[in-house]
Structures are given as structure tokens and as C-alpha cells.
N, C-alpha and C positions, 0 to 999 in steps of 0.2 A: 558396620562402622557408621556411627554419628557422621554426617556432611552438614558442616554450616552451609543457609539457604542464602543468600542476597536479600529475599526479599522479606519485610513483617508483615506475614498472611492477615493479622489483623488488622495494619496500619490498613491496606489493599480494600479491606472490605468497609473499614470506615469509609476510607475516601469514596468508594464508588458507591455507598450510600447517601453521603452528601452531595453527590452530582445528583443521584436519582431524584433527591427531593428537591432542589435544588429547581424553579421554575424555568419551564422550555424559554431555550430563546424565540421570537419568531424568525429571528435570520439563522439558522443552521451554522451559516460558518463560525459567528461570533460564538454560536454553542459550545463547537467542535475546539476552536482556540482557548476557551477555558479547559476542555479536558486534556490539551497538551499541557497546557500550564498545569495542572494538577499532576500528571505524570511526571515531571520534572522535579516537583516539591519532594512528591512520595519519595520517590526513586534514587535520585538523585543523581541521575544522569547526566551530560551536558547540553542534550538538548532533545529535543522530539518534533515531529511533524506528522501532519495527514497528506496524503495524497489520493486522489479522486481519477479515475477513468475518467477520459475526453470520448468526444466523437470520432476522434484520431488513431484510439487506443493508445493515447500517451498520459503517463502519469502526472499531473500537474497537483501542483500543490496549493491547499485553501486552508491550512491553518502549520505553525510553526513558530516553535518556541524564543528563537533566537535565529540573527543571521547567518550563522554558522547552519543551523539546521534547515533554515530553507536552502541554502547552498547547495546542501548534500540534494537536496529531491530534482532545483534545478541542474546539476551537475546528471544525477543519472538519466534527465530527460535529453541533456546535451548529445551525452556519449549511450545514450539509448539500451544503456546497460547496468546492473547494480543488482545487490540483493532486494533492495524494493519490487523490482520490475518480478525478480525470479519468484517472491513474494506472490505476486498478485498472479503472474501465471501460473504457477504450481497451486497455489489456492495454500500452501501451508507456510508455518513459519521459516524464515531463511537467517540465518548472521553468520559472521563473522567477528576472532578475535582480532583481526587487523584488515581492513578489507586494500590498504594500501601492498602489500605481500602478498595477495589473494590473487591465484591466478585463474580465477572464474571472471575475471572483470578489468580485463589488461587494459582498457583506455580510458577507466573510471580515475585511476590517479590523476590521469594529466589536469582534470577539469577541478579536479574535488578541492575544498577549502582544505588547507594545512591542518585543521583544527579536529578533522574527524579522522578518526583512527576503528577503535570497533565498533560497526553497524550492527543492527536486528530489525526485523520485518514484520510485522504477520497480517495477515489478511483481515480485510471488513470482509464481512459477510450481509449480505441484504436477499431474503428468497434463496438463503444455501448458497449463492454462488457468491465470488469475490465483486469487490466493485470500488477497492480501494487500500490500502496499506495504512499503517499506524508502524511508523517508524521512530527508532532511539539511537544516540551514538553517546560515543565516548573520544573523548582528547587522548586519551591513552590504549593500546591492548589491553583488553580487557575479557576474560571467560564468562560467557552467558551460561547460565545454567538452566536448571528447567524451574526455579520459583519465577526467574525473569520471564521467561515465553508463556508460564500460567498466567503472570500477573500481568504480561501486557495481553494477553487474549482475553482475560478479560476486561480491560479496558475498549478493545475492539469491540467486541462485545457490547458495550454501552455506547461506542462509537454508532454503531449499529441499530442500538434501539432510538437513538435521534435522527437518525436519518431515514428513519421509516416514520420517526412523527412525521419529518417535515412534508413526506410525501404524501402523509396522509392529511396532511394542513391544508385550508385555503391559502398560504401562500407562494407563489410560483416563483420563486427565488432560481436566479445563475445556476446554484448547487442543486437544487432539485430537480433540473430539468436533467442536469448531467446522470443523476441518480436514475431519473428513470430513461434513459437511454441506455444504461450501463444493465439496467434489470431488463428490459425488451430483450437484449442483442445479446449478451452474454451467452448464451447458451448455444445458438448459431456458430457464435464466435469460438466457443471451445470444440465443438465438431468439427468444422474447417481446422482447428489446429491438429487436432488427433488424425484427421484425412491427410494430411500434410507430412504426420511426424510416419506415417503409417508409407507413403509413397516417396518419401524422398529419405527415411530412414536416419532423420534427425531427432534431437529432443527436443521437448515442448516451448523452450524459448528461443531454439533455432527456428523453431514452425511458426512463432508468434510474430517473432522479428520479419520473416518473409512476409508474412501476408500483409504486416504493416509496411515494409517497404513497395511491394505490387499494388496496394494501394494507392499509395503515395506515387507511385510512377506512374500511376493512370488517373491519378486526380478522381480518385474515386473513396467513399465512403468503406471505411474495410466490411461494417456487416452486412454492406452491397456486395461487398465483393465476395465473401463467406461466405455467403446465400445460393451466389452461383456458384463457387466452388462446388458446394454441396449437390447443386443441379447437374454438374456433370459437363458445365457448358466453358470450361476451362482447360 
């Protein structure tokens, strides 16, 4: 049976040919907030955002389409929960057609702007691991299909190859310091989480959410804290 698709596989490849030529910013973030804004035109979404690992392992946001969509990335950093988050820890794509009904994320409502209804996520990739999300929402319920999660991976995608220029740039930008802090520690970071999900018999974002809170309770660094995990001295 014929499925109409969401998305125009050719509109998709124009646009991400016009990013690619399209000359590097040298500040990365100004880069990155052009490629939401393109995603919004394409798509027609009501909004989009990036969000980036901290040194905290919290998702903070450095590019976003509209107020409404930086809302959503502050609101999941508030309530420390969201399909973003599930996103960057699973490392695959996450949505929801109404994430307000969504009982994966009971105290996501309270914080969230009125205006967002169904979410989608999928992972940056930098070095094979995650090191950030590329997020979309909608004003309405809304069914994501799979042209939507091709065509926002590959946006990620291209999220991805600018942020390996920038790392590879003489310029030492906010956003590229966080980039390579996220590419050091990431890997530590997901062993501590599997040692975790593996002895306390939780899933990955219940393992993710401790280590970030035991962190946080000892005023310590989490891929300090990861590290020792790992050594056995916990």
C-alpha cells in the first residue's frame, strides 16, 4: 500500500546542499541557528532547537528557532526529563505524538510552554557518540513518521559536520570547548551508565539521571565521578 511521506526527499536534499555550500560561520553557534532556521522553512514545523552537553551532563541549548522552542529545551533541563534527554542518552531518535499525555515524562508538563504538543529528537553524533540533540515540535498531536526522523538525521548529520569544523578551527569558541569535553568523557560516561544499569537493575536514563544527581550531591565533575565508578572505588 502507497503511504504518503511528510517529507519532500528532494526539497531535503536541496536544502542541505545549500547549507553545505553555504560558507562556515566562524562562530559555530551563529552556524547551527541558521540550520534550525532552515529546518523550520523546509519542514514546517513550529519550531526547532540544538542542544549541546555541558560539563554537568545537562542539556543546554545554543541555537532555537523561536521562544517557544527554546522553552521546550529549558523546560526538559528544569524537570531534568524529556524526549531530548532520552535522545542523547539512548544515542537514537525519541518522539512523541503528544509528549503532554506521555507518561515517560510526568513532570515535563508542568514546566513546558502551552504551545508544544508533539516532540522529536535525534542524536548529534561527533566521533560515533552523541554529544547533543536536534530537536522539533509541533502546536498540535502530530504522527512522526519515518521521512521525518530520515530527514531530521540528516540534518543532525550536517549539524555534525560543523561541529567538527569548528573543532578542528583555530577558533576556541564557548561551544567548542563544550564539544570537546563531550568527545573526551563520553565514552567513560556511557560505561558508568551500563555499570549502573547493570547493578542497580535500572534503564539507561534512570542510570544517567543517578550518576548526574551523585555528582551534583558531591559537587563533583560527573566524568570524575564515572572514572571512579569505573575503578571500583565506589
Amino acid at each position: 500500500m502507497w503511504i504518503m511521506m511528510h517529507i519532500d526527499v528532494e526539497a531535503l536534499g536541496a536544502s542541505l546542499e545549500r547549507l553545505r555550500e553555504t560558507p562556515h560561520e566562524t562562530d559555530v553557534a551563529r552556524a547551527l541557528q541558521h540550520v534550525v532556521s532552515s529546518v523550520n522553512r523546509l519542514f514546517g514545523y513550529d519550531g526547532a532547537g540544538i542542544m549541546l552537553i555541558d560539563q554537568k551532563e545537562q542539556l543546554l541549548s545554543i541555537a532555537a528557532s523561536d521562544e517557544a522552542g527554546r522553552s521546550l529545551e529549558e523546560a526538559q533541563a528544569q524537570a531534568e526529563e524529556g524526549p531530548c534527554y532520552d535522545t542523547y542518552v539512548l544515542g537514537h531518535p525519541v518522539h512523541t505524538k503528544d509528549v503532554r499525555s506521555d507518561a515517560r515524562w510526568p513532570h515535563l508538563p508542568e514546566v513546558l510552554d502551552a504551545r508544544v504538543r508533539a516532540v522529536a529528537g535525534v542524536p548529534i553524533l561527533l566521533g560515533g557518540s552523541p554529544v547533543g540533540t536536534l530537536n522539533v515540535y509541533r502546536s498540535q498531536p502530530y504522527g512522526w513518521d519515518d521521512s521525518d526522523m530520515s530527514a531530521l538525521r540528516a540534518y543532525a548529520g550536517l549539524v555534525g559536520e560543523l561541529m567538527a569544523a569548528a573543532l578542528s578551527s583555530e577558533e576556541h569558541s564557548v561551544t567548542a570547548a563544550q564539544l570537546q569535553y563531550a568527545l573526551d568523557y563520553r565514552v567513560v560516561i556511557e560505561r558508568a551508565i551500563g555499570y549502573l544499569m547493570a547493578t542497580h537493575g535500572v534503564d539507561a536514563v534512570a542510570a544517567f539521571n543517578r550518576l548526574r544527581k551523585q555528582a551534583r550531591d558531591s559537587r563533583r565533575r560527573v566524568a570524575e565521578l564515572a572514572a571512579e565508578i569505573l575503578g571500583g572505588d565506589t
